[in-house]
N, C-alpha and C positions, 0 to 999 in steps of 0.2 A: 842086739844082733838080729833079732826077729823080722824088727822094722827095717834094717838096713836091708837084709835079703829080698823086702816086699817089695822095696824101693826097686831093687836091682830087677825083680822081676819085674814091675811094670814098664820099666825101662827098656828090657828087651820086650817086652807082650808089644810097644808102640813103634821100634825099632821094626818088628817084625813085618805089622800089620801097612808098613806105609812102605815096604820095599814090596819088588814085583817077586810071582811066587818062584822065581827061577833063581834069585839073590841070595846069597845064603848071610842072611840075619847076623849082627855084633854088634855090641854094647862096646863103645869107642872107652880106653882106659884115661881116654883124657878128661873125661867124668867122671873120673874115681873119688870117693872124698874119704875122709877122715869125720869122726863121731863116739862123743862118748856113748861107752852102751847104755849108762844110765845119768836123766839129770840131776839125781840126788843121791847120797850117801850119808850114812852115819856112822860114828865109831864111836864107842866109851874114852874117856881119856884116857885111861888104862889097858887100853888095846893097844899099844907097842906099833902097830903100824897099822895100812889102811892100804890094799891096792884096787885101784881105777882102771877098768879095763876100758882103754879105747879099742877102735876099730877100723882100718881100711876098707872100703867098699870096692874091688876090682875083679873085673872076671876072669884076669891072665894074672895078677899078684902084682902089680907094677912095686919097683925097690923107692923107698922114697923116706926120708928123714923129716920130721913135723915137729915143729917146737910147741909148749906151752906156756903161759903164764901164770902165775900167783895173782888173784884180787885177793889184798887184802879183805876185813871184815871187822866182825868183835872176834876173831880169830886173825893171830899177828903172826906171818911169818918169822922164826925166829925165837919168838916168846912160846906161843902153842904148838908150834908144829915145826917141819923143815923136811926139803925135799931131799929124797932118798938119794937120786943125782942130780947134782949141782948143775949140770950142762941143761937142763931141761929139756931135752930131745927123746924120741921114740924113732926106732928104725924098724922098716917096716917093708917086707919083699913075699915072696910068695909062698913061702913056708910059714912066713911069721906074720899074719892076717890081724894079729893082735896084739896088741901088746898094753904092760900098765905102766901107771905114772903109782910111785910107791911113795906114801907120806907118812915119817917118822913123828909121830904122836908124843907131843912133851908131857907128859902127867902132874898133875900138883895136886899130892896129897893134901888133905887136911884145909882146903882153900876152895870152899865154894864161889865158883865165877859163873854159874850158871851157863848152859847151852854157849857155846861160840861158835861162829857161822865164817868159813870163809868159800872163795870160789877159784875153779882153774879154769881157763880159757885155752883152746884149740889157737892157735896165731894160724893167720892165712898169709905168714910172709914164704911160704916152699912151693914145691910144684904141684902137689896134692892140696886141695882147701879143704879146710872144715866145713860142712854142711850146717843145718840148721841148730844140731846141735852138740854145740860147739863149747858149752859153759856146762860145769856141774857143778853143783854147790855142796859143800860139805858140812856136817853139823859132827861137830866134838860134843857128847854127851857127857855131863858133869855129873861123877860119881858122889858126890860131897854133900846134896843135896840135904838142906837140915831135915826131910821128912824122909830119906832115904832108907830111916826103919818099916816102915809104913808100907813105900811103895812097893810095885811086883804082885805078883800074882800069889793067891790066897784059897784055898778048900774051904767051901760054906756047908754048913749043916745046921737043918733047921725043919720046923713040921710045918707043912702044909695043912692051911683049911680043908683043903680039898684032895691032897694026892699025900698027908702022911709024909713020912721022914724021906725029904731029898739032900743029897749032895750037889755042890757045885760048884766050878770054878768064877772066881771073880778078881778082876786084875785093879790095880790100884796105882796110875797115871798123876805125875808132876801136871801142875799150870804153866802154861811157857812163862807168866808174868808175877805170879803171886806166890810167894813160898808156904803160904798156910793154905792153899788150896789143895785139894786132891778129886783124880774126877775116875769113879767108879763104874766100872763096867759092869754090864749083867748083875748087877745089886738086887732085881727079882727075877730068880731063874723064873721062865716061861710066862715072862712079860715085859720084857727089857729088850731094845734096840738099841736106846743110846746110852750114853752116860750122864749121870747126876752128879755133881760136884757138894763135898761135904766142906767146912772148915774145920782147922784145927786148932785147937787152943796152945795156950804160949806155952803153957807146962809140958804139949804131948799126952794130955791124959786122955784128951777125948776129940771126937769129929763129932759137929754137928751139922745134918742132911737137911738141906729145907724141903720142904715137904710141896707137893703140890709142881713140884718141877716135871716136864715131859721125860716119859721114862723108856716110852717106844712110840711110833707109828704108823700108821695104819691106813690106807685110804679109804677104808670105809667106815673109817671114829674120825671124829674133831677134835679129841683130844685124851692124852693117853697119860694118867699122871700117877705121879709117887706119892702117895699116900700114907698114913701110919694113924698107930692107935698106944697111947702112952701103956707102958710094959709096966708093973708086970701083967696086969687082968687083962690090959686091951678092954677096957670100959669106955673109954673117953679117948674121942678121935682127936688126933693133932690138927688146930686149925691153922687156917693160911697165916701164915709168920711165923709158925712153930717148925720146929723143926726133929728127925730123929737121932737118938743119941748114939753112939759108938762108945765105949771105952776100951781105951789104948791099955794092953797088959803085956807083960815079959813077954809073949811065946804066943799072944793068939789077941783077936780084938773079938771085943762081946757086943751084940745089938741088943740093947737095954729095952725097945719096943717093937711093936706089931710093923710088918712092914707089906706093902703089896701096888700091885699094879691094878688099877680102874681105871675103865672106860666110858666116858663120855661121849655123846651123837654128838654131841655141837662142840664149836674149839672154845665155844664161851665157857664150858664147863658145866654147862646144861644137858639136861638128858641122859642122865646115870644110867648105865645100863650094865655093870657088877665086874666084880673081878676077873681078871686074868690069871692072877694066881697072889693069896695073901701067907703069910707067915705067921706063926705066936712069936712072943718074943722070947726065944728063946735062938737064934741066931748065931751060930758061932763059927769064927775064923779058923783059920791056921796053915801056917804053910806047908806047902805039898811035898809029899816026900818024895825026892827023885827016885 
């Protein structure tokens, strides 16, 4: 809605500026258009429905009826989904600047299909067009995930080298391709920008983090990596191919080693220049109480 307003006013700003100053200035409704307010959406499969708010662009509210379509995807009209009304139309006048397109969400417990993706289309066959954008694509998030215990968001507590006992949240993200992967947010509070990817093993007892992965950066480091020192003493650092351990328990996951973020001058991994912030191993999970 933001953008389409921007739109509308630079419309009349040029409108304005090319008539003479005695004309009194309008944005013609015959350049009204229709536009989803966003190109993308997601729903869990379990969300029962899903509404899309399109939008008319008009400065008097013109009355005007705009169809849509279904692009199929890996998302099957029919199979995953179905439209709320069958006529596929939105009617649109000058009270009603908005409107959605409502999409009845099929669920299938117990059956992981992974993310499915489909798409609706604005049709330019009415007297209103769709503007540029015109498609939004929608993703059905799959509840079923086999690592679906894992994932979501987690309370860390752990001692700092340097700042003593912190708390922290850390969120724990599906691979869009690989179902043993998991890719970990803020895994060193107050060294972490991006995320590091652990695997998990077949049983679910444990992830393991490879080490030496970018953990944040910086533009004034070359390289900013994840690091660790085998648990319990932290004696002996984990070298490149090694990796840090997780294990997976009932109610909380445990980090078996030292874990921390270091900075390097050069991206070749040359020129140490110390931590950002390291951990003992002593590391622990658990989900946050609402």
């Amino acid at each position: 809605m933001r953008k389409i307003l921007s739109i509308l006013a630079i419309a009349v700003l040029v409108v304005f500026n090319s008539c003479d100053k005695n004309e009194k200035p309008e944005f013609s409704d015959s350049n009204a258009f229709v536009s989803f307010d966003k190109a993308a959406l997601s729903v869990t499969e379990d969300g029962a429905t899903l509404s899309i708010p399109v939008t008319l662009a008009s400065v008097k509210g013109v009355s005007a009826t705009v169809s849509y379509t279904v692009i199929n995807g890996t998302a099957v009209e029919g199979t995953n989904f179905t439209l709320a009304d069958g006529s596929a139309t939105l009617t649109f006048d000058a009270a009603n600047r908005t409107q959605n397109i409502v999409v009845n969400i099929i669920n299938k417990p117990g059956v992981y299909t992974g993310d499915l993706r489909f798409k609706l289309q604005l049709s330019a066959d009415g007297k209103v067009k769709p503007n540029a954008e015109n498609i939004c694509e929608i993703t059905i998030s799959d509840r079923d995930h086999p690592l679906a215990a894992i994932l979501g968001e987690w309370s860390a507590t752990g001692t700092s080298y340097y700042n003593g006992s912190e708390t922290w949240e850390m969120e724990f993200s599906k691979d869009p391709s690989d179902v043993s992967i998991v890719w970990i947010d803020n895994f060193v509070t107050g060294g972490s920008s991006l995320k590091v990817y652990g695997v998990v093993n077949a049983a679910k007892t444990e992830i393991k983090i490879p080490v030496y992965q970018r953990i944040a950066e910086s533009s004034s480091y070359g390289y900013i990596a994840l690091r660790g020192y085998y648990g319990p003493d932290g004696a002996t650092a984990i070298p490149v191919g090694g990796s840090i351990t997780i294990n997976i328990e009932a109610n909380r996951l445990v980090v078996l080693d030292e874990i921390g973020s270091y900075v390097y001058q050069n991206a070749d991994m040359t020129g140490g220049l110390g931590w950002f912030n390291i951990f003992a191993a002593d590391v622990v999970l658990t989900r946050p109480t609402k």
